[in-house]
RODO-2510 file (C-alpha; in nm, 4 decimals, decimal comma):
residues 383
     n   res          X          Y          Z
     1     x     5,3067     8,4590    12,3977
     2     x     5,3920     8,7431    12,6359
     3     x     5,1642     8,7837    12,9154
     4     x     4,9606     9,1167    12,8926
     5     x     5,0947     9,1329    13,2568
     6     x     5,4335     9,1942    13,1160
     7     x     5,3563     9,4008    12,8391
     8     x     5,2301     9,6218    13,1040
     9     x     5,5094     9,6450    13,2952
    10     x     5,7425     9,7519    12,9954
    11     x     5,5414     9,9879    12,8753
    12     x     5,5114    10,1731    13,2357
    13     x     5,9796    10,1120    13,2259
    14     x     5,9434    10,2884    12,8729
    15     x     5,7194    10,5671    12,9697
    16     x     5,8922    10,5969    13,2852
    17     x     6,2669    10,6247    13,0890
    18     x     6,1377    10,9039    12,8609
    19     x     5,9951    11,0966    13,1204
    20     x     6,3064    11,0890    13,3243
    21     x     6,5439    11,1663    13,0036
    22     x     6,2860    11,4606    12,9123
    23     x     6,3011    11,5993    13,2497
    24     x     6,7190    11,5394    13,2284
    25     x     6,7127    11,7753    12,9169
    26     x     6,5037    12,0230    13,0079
    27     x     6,7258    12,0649    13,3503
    28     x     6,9988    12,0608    13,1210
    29     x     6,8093    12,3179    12,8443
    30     x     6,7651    12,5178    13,1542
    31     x     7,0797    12,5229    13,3209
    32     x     7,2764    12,5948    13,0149
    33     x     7,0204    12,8832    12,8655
    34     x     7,1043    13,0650    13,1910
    35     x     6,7048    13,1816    13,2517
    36     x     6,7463    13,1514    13,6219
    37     x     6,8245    13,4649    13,7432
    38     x     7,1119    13,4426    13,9965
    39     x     7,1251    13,8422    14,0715
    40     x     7,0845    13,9392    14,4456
    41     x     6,8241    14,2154    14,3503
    42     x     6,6024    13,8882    14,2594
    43     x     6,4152    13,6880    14,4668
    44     x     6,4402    13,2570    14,4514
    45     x     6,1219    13,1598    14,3331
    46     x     5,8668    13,0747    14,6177
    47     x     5,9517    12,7037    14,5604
    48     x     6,3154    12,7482    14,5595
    49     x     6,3128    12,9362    14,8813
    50     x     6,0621    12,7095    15,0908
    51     x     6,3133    12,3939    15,0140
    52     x     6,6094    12,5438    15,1083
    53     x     6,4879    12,7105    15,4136
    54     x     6,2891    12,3615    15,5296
    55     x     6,5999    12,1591    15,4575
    56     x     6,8802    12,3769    15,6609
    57     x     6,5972    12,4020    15,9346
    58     x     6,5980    12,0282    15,9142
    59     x     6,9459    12,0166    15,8655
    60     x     7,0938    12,1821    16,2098
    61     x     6,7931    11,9886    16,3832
    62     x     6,8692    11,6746    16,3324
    63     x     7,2724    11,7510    16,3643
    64     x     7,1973    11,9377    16,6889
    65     x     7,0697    11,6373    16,8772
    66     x     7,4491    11,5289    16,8845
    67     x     7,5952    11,8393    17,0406
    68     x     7,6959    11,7523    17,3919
    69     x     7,8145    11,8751    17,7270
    70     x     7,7322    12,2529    17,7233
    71     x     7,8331    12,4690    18,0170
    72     x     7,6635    12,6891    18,2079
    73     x     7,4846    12,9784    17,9584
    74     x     7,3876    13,1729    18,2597
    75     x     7,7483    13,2826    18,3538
    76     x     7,8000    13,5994    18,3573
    77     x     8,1651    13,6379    18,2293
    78     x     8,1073    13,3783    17,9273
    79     x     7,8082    13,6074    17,8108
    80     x     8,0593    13,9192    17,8194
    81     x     8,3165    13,6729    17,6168
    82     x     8,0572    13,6156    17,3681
    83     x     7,9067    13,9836    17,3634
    84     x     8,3034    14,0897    17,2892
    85     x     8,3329    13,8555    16,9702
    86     x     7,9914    13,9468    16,8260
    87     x     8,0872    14,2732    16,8072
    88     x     8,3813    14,2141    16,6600
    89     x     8,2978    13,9184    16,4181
    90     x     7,9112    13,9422    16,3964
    91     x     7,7624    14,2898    16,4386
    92     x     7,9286    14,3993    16,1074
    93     x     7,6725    14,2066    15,9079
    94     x     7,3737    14,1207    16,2000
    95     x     7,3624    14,4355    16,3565
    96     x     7,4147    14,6043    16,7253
    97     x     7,1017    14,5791    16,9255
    98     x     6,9191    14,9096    16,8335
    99     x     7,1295    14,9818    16,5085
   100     x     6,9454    14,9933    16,1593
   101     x     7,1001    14,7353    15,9547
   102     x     7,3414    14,8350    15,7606
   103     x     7,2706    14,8947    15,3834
   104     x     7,5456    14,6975    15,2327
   105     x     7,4132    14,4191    15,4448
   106     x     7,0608    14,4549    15,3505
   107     x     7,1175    14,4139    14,9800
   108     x     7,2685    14,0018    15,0780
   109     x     7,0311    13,6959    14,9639
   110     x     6,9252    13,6322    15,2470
   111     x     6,9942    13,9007    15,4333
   112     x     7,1706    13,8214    15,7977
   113     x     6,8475    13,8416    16,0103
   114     x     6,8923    14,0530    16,3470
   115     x     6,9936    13,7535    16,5932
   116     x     6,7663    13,8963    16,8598
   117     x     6,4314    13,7159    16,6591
   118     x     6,6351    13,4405    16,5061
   119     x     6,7730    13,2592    16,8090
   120     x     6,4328    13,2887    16,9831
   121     x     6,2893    12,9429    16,8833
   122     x     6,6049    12,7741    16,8671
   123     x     6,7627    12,5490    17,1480
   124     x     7,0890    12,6394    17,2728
   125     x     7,2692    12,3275    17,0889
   126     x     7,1072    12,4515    16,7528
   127     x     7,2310    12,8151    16,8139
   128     x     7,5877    12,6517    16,8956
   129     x     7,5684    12,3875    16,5730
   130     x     7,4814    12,6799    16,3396
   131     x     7,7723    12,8905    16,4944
   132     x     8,0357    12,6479    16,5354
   133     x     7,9471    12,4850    16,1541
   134     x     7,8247    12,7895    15,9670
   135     x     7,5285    12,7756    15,6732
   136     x     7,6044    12,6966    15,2828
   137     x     7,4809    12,9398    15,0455
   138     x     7,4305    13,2037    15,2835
   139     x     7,6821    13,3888    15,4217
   140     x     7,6981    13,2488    15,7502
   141     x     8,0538    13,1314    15,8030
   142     x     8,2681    12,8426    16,0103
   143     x     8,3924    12,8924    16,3341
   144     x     8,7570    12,9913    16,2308
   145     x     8,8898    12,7293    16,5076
   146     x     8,6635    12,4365    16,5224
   147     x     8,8597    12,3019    16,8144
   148     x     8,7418    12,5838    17,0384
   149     x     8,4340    12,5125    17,1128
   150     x     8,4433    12,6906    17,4243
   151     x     8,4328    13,0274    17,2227
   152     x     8,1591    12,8801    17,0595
   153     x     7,9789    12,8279    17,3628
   154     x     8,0491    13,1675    17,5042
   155     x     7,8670    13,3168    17,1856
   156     x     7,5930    13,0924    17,2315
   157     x     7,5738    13,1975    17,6004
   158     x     7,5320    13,5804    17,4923
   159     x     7,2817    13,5017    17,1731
   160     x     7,0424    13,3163    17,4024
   161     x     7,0252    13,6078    17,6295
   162     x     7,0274    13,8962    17,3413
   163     x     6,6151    13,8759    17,2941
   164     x     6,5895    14,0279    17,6289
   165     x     6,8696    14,2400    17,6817
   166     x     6,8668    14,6286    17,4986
   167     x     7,0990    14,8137    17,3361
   168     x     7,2524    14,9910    17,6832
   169     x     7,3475    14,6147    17,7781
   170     x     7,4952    14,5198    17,4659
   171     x     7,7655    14,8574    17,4899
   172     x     7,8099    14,7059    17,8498
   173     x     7,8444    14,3636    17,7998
   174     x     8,0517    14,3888    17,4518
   175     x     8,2919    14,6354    17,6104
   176     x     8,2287    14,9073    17,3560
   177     x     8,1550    15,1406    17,6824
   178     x     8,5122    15,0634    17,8221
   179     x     8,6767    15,2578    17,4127
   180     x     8,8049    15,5958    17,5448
   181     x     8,5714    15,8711    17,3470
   182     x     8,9755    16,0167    17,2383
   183     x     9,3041    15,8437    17,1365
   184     x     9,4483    15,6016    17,3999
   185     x     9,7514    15,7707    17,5690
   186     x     9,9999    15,5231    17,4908
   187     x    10,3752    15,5817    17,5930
   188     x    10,4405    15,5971    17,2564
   189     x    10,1764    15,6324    16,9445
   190     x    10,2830    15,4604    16,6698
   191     x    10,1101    15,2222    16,4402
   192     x     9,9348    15,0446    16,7373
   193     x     9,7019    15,2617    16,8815
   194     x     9,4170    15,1772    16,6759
   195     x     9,4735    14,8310    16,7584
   196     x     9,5371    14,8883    17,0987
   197     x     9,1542    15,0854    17,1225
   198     x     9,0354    14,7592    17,0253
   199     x     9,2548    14,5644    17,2566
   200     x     9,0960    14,6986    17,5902
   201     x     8,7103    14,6383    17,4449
   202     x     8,8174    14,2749    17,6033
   203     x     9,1828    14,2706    17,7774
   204     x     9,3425    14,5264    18,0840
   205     x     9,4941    14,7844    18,0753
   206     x     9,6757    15,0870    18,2633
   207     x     9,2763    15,1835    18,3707
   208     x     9,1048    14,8618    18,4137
   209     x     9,0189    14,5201    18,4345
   210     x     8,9546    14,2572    18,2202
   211     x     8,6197    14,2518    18,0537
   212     x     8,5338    13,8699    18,1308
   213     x     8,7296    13,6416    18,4199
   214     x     8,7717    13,3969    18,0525
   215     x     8,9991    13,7014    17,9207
   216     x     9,3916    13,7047    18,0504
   217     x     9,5177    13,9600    18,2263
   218     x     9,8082    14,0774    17,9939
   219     x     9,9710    14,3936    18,2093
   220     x    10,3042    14,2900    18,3459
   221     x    10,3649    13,9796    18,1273
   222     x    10,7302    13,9413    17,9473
   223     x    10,7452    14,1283    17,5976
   224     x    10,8711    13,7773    17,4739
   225     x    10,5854    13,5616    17,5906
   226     x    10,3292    13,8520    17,4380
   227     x    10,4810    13,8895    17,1158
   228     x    10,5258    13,5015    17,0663
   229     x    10,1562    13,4705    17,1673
   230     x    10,0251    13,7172    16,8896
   231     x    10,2745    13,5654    16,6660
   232     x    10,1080    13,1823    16,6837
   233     x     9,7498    13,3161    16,6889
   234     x     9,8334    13,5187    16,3678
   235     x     9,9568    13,2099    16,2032
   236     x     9,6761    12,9615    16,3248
   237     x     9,9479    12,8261    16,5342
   238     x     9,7264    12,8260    16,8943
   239     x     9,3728    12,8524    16,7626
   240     x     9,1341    13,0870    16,8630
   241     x     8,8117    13,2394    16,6269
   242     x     8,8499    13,5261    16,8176
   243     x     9,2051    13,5831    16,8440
   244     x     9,3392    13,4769    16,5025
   245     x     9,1417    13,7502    16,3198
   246     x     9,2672    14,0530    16,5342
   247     x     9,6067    13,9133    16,5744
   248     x     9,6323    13,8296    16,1987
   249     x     9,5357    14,1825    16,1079
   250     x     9,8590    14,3489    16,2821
   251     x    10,1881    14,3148    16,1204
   252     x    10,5443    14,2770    16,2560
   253     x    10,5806    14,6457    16,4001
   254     x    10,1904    14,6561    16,5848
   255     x    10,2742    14,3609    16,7499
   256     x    10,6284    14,4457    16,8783
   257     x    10,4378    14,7636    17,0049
   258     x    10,1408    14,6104    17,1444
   259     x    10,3593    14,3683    17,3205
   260     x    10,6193    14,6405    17,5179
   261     x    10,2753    14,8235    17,6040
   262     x    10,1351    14,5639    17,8196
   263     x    10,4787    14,4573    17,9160
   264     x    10,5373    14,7999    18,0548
   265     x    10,1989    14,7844    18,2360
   266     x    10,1817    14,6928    18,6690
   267     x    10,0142    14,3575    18,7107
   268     x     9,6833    14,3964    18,8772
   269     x     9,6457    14,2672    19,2446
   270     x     9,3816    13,9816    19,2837
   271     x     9,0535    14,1034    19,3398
   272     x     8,9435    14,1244    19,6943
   273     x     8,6446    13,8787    19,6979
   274     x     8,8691    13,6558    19,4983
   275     x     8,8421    13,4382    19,8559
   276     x     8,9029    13,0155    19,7593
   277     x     8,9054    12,7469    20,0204
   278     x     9,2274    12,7481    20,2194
   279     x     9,2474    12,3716    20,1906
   280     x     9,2469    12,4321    19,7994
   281     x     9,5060    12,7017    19,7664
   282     x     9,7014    12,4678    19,9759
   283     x     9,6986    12,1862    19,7520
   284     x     9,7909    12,4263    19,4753
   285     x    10,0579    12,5780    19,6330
   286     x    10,2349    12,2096    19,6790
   287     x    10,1422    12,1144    19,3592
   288     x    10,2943    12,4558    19,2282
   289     x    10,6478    12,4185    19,4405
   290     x    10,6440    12,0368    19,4471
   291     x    10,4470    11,9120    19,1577
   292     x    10,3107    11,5841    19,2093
   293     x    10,5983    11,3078    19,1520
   294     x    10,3033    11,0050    19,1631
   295     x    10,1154    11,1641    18,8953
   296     x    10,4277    11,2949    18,7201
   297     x    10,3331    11,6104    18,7060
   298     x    10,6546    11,8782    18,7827
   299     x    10,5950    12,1644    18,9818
   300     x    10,4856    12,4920    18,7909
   301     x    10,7050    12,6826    18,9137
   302     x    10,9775    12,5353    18,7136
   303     x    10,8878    12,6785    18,4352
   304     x    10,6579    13,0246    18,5239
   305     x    10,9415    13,1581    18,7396
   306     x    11,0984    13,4697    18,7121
   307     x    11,4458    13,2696    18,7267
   308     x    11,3488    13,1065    18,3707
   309     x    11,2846    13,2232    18,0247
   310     x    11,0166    13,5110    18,0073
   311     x    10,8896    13,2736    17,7063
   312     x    10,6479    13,1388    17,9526
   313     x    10,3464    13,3664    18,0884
   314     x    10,3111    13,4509    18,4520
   315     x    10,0298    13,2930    18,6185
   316     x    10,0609    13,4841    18,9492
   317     x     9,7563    13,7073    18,9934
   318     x     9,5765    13,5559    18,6565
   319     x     9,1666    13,4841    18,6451
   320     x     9,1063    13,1538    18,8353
   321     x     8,8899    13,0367    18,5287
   322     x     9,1455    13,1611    18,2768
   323     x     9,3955    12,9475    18,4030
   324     x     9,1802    12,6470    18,4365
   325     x     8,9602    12,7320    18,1169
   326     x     9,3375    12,6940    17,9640
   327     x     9,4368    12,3540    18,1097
   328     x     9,1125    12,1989    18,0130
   329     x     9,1521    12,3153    17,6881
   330     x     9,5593    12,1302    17,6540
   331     x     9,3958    11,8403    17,7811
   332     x     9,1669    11,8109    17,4924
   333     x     9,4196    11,8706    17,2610
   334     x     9,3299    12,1985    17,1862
   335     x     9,6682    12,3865    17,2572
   336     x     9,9484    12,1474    17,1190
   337     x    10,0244    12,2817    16,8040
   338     x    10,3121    12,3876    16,8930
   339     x    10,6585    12,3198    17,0797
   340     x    10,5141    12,4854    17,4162
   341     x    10,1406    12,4135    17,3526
   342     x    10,2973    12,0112    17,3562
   343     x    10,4883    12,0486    17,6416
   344     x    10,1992    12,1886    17,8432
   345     x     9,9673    11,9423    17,6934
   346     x    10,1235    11,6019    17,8131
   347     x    10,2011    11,7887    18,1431
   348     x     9,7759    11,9033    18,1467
   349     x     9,6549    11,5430    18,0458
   350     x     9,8499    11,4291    18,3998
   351     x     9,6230    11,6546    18,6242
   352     x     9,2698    11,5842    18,7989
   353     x     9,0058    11,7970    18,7728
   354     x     9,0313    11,9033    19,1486
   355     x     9,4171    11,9343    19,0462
   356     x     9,3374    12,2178    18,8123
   357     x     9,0875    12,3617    19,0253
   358     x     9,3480    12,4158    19,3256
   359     x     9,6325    12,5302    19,0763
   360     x     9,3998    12,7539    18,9424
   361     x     9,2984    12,9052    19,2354
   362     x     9,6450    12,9138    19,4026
   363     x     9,7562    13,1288    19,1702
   364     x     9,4933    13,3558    19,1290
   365     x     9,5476    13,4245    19,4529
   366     x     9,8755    13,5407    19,4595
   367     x    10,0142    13,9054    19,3879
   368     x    10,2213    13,9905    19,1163
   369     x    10,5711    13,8796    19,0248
   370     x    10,8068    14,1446    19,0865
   371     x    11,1402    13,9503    19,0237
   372     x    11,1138    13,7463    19,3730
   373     x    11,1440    13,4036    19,4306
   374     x    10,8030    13,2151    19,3248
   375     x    10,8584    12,9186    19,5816
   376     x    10,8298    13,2055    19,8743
   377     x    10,5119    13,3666    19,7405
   378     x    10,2861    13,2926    20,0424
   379     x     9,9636    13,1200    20,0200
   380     x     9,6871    13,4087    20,0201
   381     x     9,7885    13,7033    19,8339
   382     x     9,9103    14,0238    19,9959
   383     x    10,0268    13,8158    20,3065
***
């Protein structure tokens, strides 16, 4: 005799099975029949929306409590790096600060909220997991290079400050106030000049400075060394989400043209209250000549000399944090992609901190190259 115990117990597995395979049919019935209404015109229903919108707020929570190390959001030039790609990469579908949203945009489910409100009540690691990792299902895409987080971080940097700022700061900080209200006077106008408008909203040119101390100075570098630059960022070759979209938008012709334009430009002098400690352009300026044998580490200057190939980029006269923001980056494997980016790497991994710093500063300190010796250049620039 079965004890009633038992009989209970299968009875509850029975009732329990059909339930489940009814509900697996009707999913099934439902799915198939193609009721749900999948049209953008349509909202989800109130259900449908509350789960997905608790569980990718729950979602970059809990994956934002692993995001380490972030730098400084309060510097100024990584908020104008950041300002310059969301104008480029996000303000098409979020929006300029004091813009209506655009009506293409609008008509997206969900629409891209205006950043200003949405970063708000979200910590700076959420803002830079969202960012860096993108959102399923709505639009919101991947960092194009996921090994630059320090791009990341410089959009981060400007959405965290965007709630306060208005839309006078955002032309100032994005560089959209630097785009000449006619076409740039080029030397020669060809195919380029639209992408050379959109060049200067970040980079120098015959008129002015860099937008951000994190952008290079291009003016006055080889034709060779800019054109195989634009080249590797086109092909994913040195990743950048900023770069690799412009540069992979210009073909063969823009970029030969772009390239003899900034070649054909005079280098910059240092700014004047560019003014490091003596004792660190020293060390730079040995490391630079002599290298550092112990360390093996050769000197710079056997490479970025005007004596070598114009392959290699001149340093001389380059942002301090540029030059530094580049090393770190080779160090963490971020720039070794290809034949140079590996050279540059193993020589990178070999350097201190404090080794960077000095090398960094040493030759942001320096004036441009103009076909002299680099091993005379003197210590402080203009001496």
């Amino acid at each position: 005799m079965i004890p009633t115990t038992v009989l209970g117990w299968k009875r509850l597995a029975l009732a329990t099975g059909i339930v489940i395979v009814f509900l697996v049919f009707a999913i099934a019935v439902f799915i198939w029949s193609g009721f749900y209404n999948v049209a953008a015109t349509r909202e989800h229903f109130g259900i449908t929306t509350w789960l997905l919108d608790k569980l990718r707020r729950q979602s970059v929570e809990t994956r934002s409590y692993f995001v380490e190390n972030p730098p400084s959001l309060g510097d100024p030039d990584r908020i104008s790096l950041g300002a310059a790609h969301f104008e480029g990469g996000c303000a098409p579908c979020h929006g300029r600060p004091g813009d209506a949203v655009d009506v293409i945009v609008s008509g997206m489910l969900p629409s891209p909220p205006p950043l200003a409100g949405a970063v708000v009540h979200q910590s700076p690691e959420e803002v830079f997991w969202i960012v860096k990792h993108g959102l399923k299902y709505t639009g919101m895409p991947a960092w194009p290079a996921q090994g630059r987080d320090d791009e990341v971080w410089a959009l981060t940097a400007f959405l965290k400050q965007l709630p306060g700022g208005t839309a006078a700061d955002y032309q100032r900080l994005s560089g959209r106030d630097r785009l000449p209200a006619e076409p740039h006077d080029k030397p020669t106008q060809g195919s380029g000049t639209a992408a050379l408008t959109q060049c200067i909203r970040c980079h120098d040119d015959a008129r002015q400075e860099t937008l951000s101390a994190l952008v290079p100075k291009l003016a006055g570098q080889s034709q060779d060394y800019l054109l195989r630059a634009l080249t590797e960022y086109a092909a994913g070759a040195r990743p950048s989400g900023i770069m690799q979209p412009v540069a992979g938008s210009l073909d063969e012709s823009e970029m030969r043209e772009l390239a003899a334009y900034y070649a054909g430009l005079q280098a910059r002098p240092p700014e004047a209250n560019n003014q490091p400690d003596p004792g660190s352009l020293e060390r730079g300026r040995q490391l630079a000549i002599n290298g550092d044998a112990a360390g093996g580490v050769p000197p710079c200057l056997a490479c970025h000399s005007p004596a070598n190939s114009p392959a290699f980029p001149a340093l001389a006269g380059q942002h301090a944090a540029y030059i530094a923001g580049q090393l770190r980056l080779w160090q963490n494997g971020g720039r070794n992609a290809t034949g140079y980016g590996q050279i540059m790497a193993t020589v990178a991994r070999r350097l201190s901190d404090g080794q960077i710093v000095d090398a960094a500063a040493y030759f942001a300190s320096l004036p441009s190259y103009e076909g002299s010796d680099r091993s005379a250049l003197p210590v402080e620039a203009g001496q």
